[in-house]
C-alpha positions as CSV (number, residue, x, y, z in Angstrom):
1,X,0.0,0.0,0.0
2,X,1.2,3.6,-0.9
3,X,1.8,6.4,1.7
4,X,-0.8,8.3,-0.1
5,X,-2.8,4.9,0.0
6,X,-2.5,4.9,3.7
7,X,-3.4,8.4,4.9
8,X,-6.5,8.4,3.1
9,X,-7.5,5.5,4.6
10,X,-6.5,7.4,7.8
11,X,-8.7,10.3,6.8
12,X,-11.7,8.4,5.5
13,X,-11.3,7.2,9.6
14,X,-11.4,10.6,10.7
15,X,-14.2,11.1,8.5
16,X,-16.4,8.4,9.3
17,X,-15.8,9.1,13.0
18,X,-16.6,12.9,12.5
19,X,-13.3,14.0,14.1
20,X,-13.6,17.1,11.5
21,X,-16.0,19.7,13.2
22,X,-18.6,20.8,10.6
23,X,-17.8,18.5,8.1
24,X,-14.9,20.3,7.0
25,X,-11.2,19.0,7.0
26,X,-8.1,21.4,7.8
27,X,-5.9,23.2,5.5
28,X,-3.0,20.9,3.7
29,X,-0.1,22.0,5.7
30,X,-2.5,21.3,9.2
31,X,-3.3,17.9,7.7
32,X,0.3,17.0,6.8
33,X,1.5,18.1,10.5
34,X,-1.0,15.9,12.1
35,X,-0.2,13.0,10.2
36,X,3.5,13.6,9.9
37,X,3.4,13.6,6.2
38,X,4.7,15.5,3.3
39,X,2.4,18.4,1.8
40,X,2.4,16.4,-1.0
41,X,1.1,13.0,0.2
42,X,-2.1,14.8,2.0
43,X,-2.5,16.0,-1.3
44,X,-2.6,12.9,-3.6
45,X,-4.7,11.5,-0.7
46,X,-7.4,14.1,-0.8
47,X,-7.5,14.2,-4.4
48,X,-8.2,10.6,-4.6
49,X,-11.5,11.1,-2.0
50,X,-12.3,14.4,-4.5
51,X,-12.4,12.2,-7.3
52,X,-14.5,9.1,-5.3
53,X,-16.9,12.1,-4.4
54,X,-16.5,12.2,-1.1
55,X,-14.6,15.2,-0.8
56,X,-15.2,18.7,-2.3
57,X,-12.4,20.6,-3.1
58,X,-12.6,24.5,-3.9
59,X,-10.2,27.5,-3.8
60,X,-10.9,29.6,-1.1
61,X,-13.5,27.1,0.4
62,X,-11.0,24.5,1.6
63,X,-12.0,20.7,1.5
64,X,-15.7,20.0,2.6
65,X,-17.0,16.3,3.3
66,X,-19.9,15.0,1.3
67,X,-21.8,13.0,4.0
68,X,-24.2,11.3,1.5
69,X,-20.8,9.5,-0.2
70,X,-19.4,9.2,3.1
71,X,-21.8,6.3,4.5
72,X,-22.7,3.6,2.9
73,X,-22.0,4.0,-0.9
74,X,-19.0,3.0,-2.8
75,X,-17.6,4.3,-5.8
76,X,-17.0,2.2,-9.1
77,X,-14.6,4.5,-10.6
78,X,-11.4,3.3,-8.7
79,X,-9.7,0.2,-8.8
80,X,-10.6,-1.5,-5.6
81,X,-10.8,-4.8,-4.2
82,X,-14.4,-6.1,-3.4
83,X,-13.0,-7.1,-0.2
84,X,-12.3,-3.4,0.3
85,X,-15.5,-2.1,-0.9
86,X,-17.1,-4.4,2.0
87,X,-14.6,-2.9,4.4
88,X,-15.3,0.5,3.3
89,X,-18.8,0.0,3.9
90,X,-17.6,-0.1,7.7
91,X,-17.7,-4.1,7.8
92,X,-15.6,-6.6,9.0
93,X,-14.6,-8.6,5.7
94,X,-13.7,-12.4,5.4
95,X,-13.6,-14.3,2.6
96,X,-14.4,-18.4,1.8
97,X,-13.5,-20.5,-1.1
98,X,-16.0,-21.8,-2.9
99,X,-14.9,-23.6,-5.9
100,X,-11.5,-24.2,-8.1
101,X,-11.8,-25.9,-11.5
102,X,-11.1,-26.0,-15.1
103,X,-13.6,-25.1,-17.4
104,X,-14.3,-23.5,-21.0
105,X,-16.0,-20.4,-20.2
106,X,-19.3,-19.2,-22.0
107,X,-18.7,-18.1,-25.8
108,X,-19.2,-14.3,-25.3
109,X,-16.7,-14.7,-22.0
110,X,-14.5,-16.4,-24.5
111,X,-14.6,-13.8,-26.7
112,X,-14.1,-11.1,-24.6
113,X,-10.9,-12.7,-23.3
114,X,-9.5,-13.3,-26.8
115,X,-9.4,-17.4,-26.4
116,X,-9.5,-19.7,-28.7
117,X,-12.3,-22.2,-29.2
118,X,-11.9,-25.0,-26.8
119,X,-9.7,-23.1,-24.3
120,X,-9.7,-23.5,-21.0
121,X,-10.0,-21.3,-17.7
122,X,-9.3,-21.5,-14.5
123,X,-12.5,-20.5,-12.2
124,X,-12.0,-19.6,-8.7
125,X,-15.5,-18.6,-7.4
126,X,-15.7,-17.2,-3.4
127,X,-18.1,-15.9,-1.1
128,X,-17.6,-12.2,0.4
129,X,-19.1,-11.5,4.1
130,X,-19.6,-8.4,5.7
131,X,-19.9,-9.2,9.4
132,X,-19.9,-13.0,9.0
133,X,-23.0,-11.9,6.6
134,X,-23.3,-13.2,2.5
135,X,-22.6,-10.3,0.8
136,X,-20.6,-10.4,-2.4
137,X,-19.9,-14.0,-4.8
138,X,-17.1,-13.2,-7.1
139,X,-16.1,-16.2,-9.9
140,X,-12.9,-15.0,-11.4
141,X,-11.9,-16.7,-15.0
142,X,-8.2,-16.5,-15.7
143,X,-6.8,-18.1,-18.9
144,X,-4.4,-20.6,-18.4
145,X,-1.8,-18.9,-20.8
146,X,-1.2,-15.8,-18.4
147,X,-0.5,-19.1,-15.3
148,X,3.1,-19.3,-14.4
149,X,2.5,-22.6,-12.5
150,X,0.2,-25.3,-13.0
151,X,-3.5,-24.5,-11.6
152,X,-3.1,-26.8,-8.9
153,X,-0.4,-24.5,-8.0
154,X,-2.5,-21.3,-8.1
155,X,-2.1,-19.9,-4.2
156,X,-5.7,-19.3,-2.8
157,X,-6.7,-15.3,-3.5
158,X,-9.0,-13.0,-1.2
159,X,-9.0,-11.0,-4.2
160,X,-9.4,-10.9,-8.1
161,X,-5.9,-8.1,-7.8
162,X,-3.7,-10.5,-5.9
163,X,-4.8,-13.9,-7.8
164,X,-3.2,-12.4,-10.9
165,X,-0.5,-10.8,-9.2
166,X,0.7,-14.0,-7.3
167,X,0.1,-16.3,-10.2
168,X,0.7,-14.7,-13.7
169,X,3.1,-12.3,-15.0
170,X,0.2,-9.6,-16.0
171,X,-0.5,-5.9,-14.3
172,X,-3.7,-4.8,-14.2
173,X,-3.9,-1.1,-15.8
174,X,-8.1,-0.9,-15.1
175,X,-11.0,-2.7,-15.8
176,X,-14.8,-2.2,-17.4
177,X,-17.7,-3.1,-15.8
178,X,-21.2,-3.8,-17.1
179,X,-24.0,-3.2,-14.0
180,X,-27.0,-5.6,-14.3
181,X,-29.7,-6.0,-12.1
182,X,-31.2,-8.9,-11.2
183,X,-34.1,-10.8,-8.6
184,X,-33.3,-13.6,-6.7
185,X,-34.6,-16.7,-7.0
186,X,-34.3,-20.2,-5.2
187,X,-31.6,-20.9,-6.9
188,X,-29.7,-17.6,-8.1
189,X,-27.3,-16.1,-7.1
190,X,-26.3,-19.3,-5.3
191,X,-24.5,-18.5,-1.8
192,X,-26.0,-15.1,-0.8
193,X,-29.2,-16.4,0.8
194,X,-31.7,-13.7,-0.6
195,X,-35.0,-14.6,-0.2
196,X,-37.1,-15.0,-3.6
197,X,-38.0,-11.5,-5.1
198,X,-35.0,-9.4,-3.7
199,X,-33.4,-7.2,-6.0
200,X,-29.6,-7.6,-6.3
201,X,-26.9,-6.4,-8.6
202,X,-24.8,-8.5,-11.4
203,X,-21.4,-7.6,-12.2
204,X,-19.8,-8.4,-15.3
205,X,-15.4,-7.2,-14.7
206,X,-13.3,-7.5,-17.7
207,X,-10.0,-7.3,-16.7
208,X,-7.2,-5.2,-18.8
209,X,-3.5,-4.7,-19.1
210,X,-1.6,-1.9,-19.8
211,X,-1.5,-3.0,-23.3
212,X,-5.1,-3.5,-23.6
213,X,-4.6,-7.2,-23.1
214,X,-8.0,-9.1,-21.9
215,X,-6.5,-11.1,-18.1
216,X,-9.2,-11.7,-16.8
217,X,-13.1,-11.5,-16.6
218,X,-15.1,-11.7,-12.8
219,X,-18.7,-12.4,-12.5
220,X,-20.3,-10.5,-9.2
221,X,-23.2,-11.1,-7.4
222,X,-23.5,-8.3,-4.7
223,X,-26.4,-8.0,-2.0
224,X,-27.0,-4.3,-2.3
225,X,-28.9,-4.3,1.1
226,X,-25.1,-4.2,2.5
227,X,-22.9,-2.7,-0.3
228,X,-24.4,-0.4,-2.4
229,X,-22.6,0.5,-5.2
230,X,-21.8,4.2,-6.8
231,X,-20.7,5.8,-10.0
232,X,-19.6,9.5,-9.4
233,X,-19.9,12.1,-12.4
234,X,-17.8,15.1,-12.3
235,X,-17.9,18.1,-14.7
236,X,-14.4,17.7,-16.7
């Protein structure tokens, strides 16, 4: 994790706990001081929450907290970890494995990963809690080309992020996700225990390298009575 990583997790904290009187976090210099950081790290930290939404920054009017972002709603414009989405939802996170197997993946999966007819994956499928909880079922499909060990090999994961960086070679530069809702049935999604008739929200994750190289795709089923999900839009 980055310093600038670090301290905003360190001011989302302060945030959440409403150490900031009136909503409204101190000048730079005050910030770095108190955290016994450069100028510079505050900065990248606080532009990362402007950009999530949860801060507002403006000349003259300092850096204000956006309480509706603050609690409860997570951004889908960063690169984060499901397991840290849960966390930052203020739960306690743990993660179980669910299955490990070898399979050819659906054709338009297949497609989007740039495999060739036939060609196998390896599927790691796990369930998310949030305070010991169902909350999130991520299945990860990784092509067995981008493997530098056999898939027996593969080291178990908590997340999509550190599967591929402890078993292939490939960086991930950012991904695209496609948002659709669903209602639960008996069956589906398998493993969040929704009763019949409750909405919930399907992710679809393609994976990319920095040389627009497909690495992976994830399928996500999230129960959006404990995560709810966010995309911020900014004037640019």
């Amino acid at each position: 994790m980055s310093l600038a990583h670090a301290v905003r997790d360190r001011l989302l904290d302060g945030m959440r706990a409403g150490i900031f009187s009136g909503g409204r976090l101190p000048p730079e210099a005050d910030l770095a001081r108190r955290l016994g950081v450069s100028r510079a790290t505050v900065r990248a930290a606080l532009q990362t929450l402007a950009e999530d939404g949860i801060v507002s920054r403006r000349r003259r009017h300092g850096t204000v907290v956006n309480e509706h972002m603050l609690h409860g709603s997570l951004p889908l414009n960063r690169l984060l970890s499901f397991r840290e989405l849960v966390e930052q939802s203020g739960y306690v996170a743990s993660v179980d494995p669910l299955v490990r197997r070898l399979e050819v993946p659906p054709a338009a999966i297949a497609t989007a990963l740039r495999l060739a007819p036939g060609e196998q994956c390896l599927v790691i499928r796990r369930l998310l809690r949030a305070d010991a909880a169902p909350a999130i079922t991520v299945s990860d499909m990784l092509p067995l080309r981008w493997l530098l060990m056999a898939p027996d090999e593969v080291p178990d994961a908590d997340t999509t992020f550190s599967l591929i960086a402890e078993s292939t070679g490939a960086t991930v530069d950012h991904s695209v996700v496609e948002i659709v809702p669903g209602v639960a049935t008996a069956a589906e999604p398998a493993h969040l225990e929704l009763p019949a008739g409750t909405p919930y929200a399907e992710l679809r994750e393609l994976l990319f390298s920095p040389l627009q190289e497909p690495v992976a795709f994830s399928a996500i089923a999230v129960d959006c009575r404990r995560v709810r999900l966010t995309l911020v839009r900014r004037e640019v």
